[in-house]
C-alpha positions in Angstrom: 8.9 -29.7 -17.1 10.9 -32.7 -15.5 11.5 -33.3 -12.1 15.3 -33.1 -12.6 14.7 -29.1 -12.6 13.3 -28.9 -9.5 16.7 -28.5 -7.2 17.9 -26.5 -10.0 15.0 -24.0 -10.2 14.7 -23.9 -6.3 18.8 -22.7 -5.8 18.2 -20.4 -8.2 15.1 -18.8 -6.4 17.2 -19.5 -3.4 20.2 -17.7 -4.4 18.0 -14.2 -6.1 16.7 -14.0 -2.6 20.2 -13.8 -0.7 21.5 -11.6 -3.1 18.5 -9.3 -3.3 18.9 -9.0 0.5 22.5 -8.7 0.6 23.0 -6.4 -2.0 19.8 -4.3 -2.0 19.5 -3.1 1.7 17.4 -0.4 2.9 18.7 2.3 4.1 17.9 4.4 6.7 15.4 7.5 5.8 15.6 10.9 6.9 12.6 13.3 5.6 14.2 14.3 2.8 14.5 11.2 1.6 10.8 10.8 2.7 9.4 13.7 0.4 11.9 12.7 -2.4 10.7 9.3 -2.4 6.7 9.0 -1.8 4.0 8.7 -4.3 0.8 11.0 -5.0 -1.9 9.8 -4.3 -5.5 11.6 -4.4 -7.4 9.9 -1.1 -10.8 11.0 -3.1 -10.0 8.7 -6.0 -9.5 5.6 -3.5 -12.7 6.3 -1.7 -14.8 6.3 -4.9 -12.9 3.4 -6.6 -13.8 1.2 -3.5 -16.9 2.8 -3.4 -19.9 -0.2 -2.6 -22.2 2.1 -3.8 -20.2 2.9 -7.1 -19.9 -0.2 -7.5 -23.3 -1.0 -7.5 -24.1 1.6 -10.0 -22.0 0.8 -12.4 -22.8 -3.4 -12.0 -26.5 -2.5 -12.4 -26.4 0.6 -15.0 -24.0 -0.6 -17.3 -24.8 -3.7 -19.9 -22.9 -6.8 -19.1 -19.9 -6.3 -21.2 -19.6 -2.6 -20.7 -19.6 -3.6 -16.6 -16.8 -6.0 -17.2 -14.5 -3.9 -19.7 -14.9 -1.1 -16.6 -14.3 -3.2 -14.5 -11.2 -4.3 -15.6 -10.0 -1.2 -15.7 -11.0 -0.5 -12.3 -9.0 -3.5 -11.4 -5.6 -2.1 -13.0 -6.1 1.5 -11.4 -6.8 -0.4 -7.9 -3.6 -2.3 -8.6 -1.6 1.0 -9.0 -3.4 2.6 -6.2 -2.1 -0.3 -3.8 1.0 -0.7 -5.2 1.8 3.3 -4.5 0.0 2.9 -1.1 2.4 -0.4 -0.4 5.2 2.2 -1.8 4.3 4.8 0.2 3.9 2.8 3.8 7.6 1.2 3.0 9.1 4.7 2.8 7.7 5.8 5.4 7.7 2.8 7.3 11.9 2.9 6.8 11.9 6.8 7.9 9.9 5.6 11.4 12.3 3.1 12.1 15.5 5.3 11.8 13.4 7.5 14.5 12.2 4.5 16.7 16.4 3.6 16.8 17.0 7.0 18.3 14.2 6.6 21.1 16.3 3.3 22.6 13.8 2.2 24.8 13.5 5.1 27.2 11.0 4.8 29.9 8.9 7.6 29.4 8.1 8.7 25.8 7.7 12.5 24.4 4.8 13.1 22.5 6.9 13.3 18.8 8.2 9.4 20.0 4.7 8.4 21.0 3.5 9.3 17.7 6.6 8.0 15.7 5.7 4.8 17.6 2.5 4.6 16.5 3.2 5.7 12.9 5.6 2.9 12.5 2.5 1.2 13.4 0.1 2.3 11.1 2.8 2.3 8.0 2.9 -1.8 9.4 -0.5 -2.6 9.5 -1.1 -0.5 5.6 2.2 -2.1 4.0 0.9 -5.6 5.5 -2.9 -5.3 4.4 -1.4 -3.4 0.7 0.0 -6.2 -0.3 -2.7 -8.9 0.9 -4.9 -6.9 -1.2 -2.5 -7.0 -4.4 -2.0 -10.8 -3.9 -5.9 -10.5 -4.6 -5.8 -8.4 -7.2 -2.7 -10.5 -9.0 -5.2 -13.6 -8.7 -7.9 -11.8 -10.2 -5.7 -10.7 -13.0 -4.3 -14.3 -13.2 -7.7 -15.6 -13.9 -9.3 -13.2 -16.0 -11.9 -12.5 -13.1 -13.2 -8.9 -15.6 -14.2 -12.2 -18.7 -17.1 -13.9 -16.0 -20.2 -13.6 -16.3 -20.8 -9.9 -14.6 -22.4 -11.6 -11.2 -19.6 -13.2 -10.7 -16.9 -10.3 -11.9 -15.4 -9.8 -7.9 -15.9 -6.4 -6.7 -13.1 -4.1 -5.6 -15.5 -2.4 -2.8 -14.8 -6.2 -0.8 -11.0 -4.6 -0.7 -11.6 -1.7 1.4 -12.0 -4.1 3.9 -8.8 -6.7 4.3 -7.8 -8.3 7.5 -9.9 -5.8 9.4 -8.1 -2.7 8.1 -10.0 -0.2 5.9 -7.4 0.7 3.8 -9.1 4.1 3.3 -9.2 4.8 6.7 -5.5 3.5 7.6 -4.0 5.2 4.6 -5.8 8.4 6.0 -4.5 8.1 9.5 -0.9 7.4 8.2 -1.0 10.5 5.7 -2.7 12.7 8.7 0.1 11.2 11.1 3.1 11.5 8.8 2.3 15.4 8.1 1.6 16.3 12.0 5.3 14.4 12.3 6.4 16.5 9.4 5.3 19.6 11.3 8.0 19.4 14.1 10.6 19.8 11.0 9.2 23.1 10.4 6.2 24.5 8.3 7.9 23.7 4.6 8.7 20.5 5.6 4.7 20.3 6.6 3.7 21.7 2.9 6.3 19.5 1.3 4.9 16.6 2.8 1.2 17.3 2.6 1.9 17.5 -1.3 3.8 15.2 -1.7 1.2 12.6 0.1 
């Protein structure tokens, strides 16, 4: 590729972000929107896929090239899991905020604004760590990490750990958090949400 495409290739990047921002806003969320929106997600299946002592199991049970065709595998279902989790901590990320802009910096909070407060918090912290894992994950992918030699295949228990957030423990406290938020709509808004999470 010459030089001479550089500029070229760069306004063109340049220009997809403006109009991806101008014309693809978010909008504000209500729960509704929330339950319409979010992605299932079994909390048992992410605890055993990042599982150290899965992991080890299957790295010291399995031959060499059974290990690494699982764990490739293991490395697209981990990819889907974050991306829904990412997913997930957007939409409700974009709900908390339309809550936090009806709190307008009061002086003392009620316990529903505390806890909308920190839930925009926690959906923050998950969305921020989802997608420093999938930029892992994307690497991974981009060099064929599951074709090494199976000491060196990179183990998805090192990304239940990211940036000091357990993802299995944040994306717990942000389900646990959205449904006890849920609650003050009423108890089918509670059920709606605890399913749909």
């Amino acid at each position: 590729m010459s030089v001479r495409f550089l500029p070229f290739l760069l306004g063109m990047a340049l220009f997809i972000a403006v109009a991806r921002s101008t014309f693809s806003r978010a909008r504000h969320r209500n729960i509704d929107d929330v339950i319409l929106f979010l992605r299932k997600l079994g909390m048992v299946d992410l605890e055993l896929l990042m599982d150290p002592g899965e992991e080890w199991t299957l790295r010291h049970f399995l031959t060499e090239e059974t290990f690494r065709a699982a764990q490739h595998e293991r490395i697209r279902l981990a990819s889907e899991y974050l991306h829904r989790i990412a997913h997930n901590a957007e939409v409700i990320q974009l709900w908390m905020s339309s809550e936090r802009a009806l709190i307008n910096d009061k002086d003392e909070l009620t316990e529903k604004e505390s806890l909308v407060l920190d839930l925009l918090r926690v959906a923050t912290e998950v969305r921020i760590y989802s997608r420093v894992a999938l930029m892992k994950l994307w690497f991974w992918k981009l060099l064929r990490a599951e074709r090494w030699p199976a000491k060196l295949v990179p183990g998805l228990a090192g990304l239940r750990v990211t940036r000091g957030i357990n993802v299995v423990a944040a994306y717990g406290q942000l389900t646990e958090m959205a449904i006890l938020l849920s609650l003050g709509y009423g108890q089918s808004y509670k059920e709606k949400m605890s399913a749909a999470l």
